[in-house]
N, C-alpha and C positions, 0 to 999 in steps of 0.2 A: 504494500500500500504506500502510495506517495503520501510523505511527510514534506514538514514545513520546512523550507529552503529561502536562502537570501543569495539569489542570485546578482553578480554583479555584472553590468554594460559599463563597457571600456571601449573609447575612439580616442585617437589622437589627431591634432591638425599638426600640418605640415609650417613649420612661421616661415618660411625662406619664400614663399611666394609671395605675391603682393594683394593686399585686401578687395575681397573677404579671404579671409582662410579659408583653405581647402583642409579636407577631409584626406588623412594622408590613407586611408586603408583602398581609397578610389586610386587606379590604374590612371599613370597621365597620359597622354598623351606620344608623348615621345618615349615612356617608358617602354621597353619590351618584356614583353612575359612569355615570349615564348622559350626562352632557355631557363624556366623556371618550371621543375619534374612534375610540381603539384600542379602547377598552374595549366599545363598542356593538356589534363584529364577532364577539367573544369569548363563548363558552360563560358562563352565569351561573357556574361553578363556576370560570373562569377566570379569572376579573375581578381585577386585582389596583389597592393602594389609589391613592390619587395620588401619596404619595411614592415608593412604590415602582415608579409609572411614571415618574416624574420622577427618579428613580436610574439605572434601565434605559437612561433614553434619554439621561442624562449619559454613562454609558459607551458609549452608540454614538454620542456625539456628537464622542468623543475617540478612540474606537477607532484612525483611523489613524496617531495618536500614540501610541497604548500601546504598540503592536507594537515600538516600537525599546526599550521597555522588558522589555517580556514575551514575546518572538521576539527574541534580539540576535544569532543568527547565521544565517548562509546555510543551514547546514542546519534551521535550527528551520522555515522554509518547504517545507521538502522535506516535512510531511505534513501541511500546507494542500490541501485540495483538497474536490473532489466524490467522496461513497465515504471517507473519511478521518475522518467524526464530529466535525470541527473547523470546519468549515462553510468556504465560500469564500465568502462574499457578507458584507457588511454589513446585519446583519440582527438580526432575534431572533422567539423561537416559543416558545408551551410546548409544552410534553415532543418536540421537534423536534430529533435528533442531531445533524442536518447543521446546524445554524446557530451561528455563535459565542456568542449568549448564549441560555441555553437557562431558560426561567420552570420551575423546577421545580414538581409539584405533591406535594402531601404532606398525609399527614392530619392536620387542624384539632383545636387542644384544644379548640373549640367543636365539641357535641352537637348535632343536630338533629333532633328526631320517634326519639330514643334510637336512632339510626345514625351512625356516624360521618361527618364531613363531611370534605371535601375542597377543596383550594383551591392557589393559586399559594405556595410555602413558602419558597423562595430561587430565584437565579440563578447559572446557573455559566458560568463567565467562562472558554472553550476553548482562547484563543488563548496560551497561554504553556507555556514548555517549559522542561526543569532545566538549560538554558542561561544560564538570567537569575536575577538577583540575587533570589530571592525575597521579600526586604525591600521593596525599589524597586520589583516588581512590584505585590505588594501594594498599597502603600502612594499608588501610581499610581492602579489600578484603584479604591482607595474611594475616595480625592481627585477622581476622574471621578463617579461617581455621585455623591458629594456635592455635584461643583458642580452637577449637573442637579436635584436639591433646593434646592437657593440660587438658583439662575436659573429653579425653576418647569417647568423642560421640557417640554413634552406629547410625548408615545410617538408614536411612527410605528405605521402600521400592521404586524404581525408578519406576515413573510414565510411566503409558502405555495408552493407546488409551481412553482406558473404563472411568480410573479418569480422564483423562484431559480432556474429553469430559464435565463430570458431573459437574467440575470446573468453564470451563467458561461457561457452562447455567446457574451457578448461584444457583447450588444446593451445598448440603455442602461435601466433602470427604476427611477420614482422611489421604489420602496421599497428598494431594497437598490443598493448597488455591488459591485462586484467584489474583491476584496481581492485582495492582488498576492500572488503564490504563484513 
């Protein structure tokens, strides 16, 4: 049974361009994403930039360190699971309930052919509960994305149906692990 969760939404803007801020997790323009592994498997409307894949994969790279951060008690794992919207795998997806970090999409202040467009807008970070310090949760979670911006990170591929199934049975796969519940 899904229990009560404090999930957090995380964006960051890009300051090096000129006003308004952009939204750095949007793909620019001149950026390429095609030499980027996760990004070539992904819907064109998917696609999100390099930093913001190299923030993503900071916080799955640190994930089973945050948890004593942002899970600090025995019951905050009581609704981890499959069926729970919190994901059990180490993993991430857009718009994908079951996984701990989830790419949100959300509409673009960029126009295109006078329709609105659509793209990846933020990421929400599932795993923590009003158990934990929400300063030090915080403060955790963007300190992990950050360093996966400082260290350059490349994105794993985003978990789909097939691994998260083989995850939580218990068998091994290299896109995701099983988080302990």
């Amino acid at each position: 049974q899904a229990g009560n969760g404090m999930h957090i939404h995380l964006s960051f803007c890009d300051l090096r361009t000129s006003a308004p801020r952009r939204n750095a997790f949007v793909v620019s323009s001149w950026e390429d994403t095609s030499l980027s592994s996760s990004s070539s498997k992904l819907h064109a409307c998917d696609k999100m930039s390099s930093k913001a894949e190299s923030f993503v994969e900071g916080i799955m790279n640190n994930l089973p360190s945050l948890l004593s951060l942002t899970m600090p008690s025995n019951n905050s794992f009581r609704r981890v699971g499959v069926g729970c919207w919190t994901g059990s795998v180490n993993g991430w997806a857009v718009e994908d309930k079951e996984v701990p970090l989830r790419v949100c999409r959300g509409e673009l202040t960029v126009q295109r052919k006078s329709r609105a467009a659509y793209g990846p807008t933020n990421v929400e970070f599932k795993l923590s509960d009003s158990t934990s310090n929400i300063y030090l949760a915080l403060a955790a979670v963007l300190a992990s994305g950050l360093d996966g911006i400082v260290r350059s990170l490349k994105l794993r591929p985003p978990v789909n149906n097939n691994n998260r199934g083989n995850a939580a049975n218990g068998s091994s796969s290299s896109d995701s692990d099983k988080l302990p519940s």
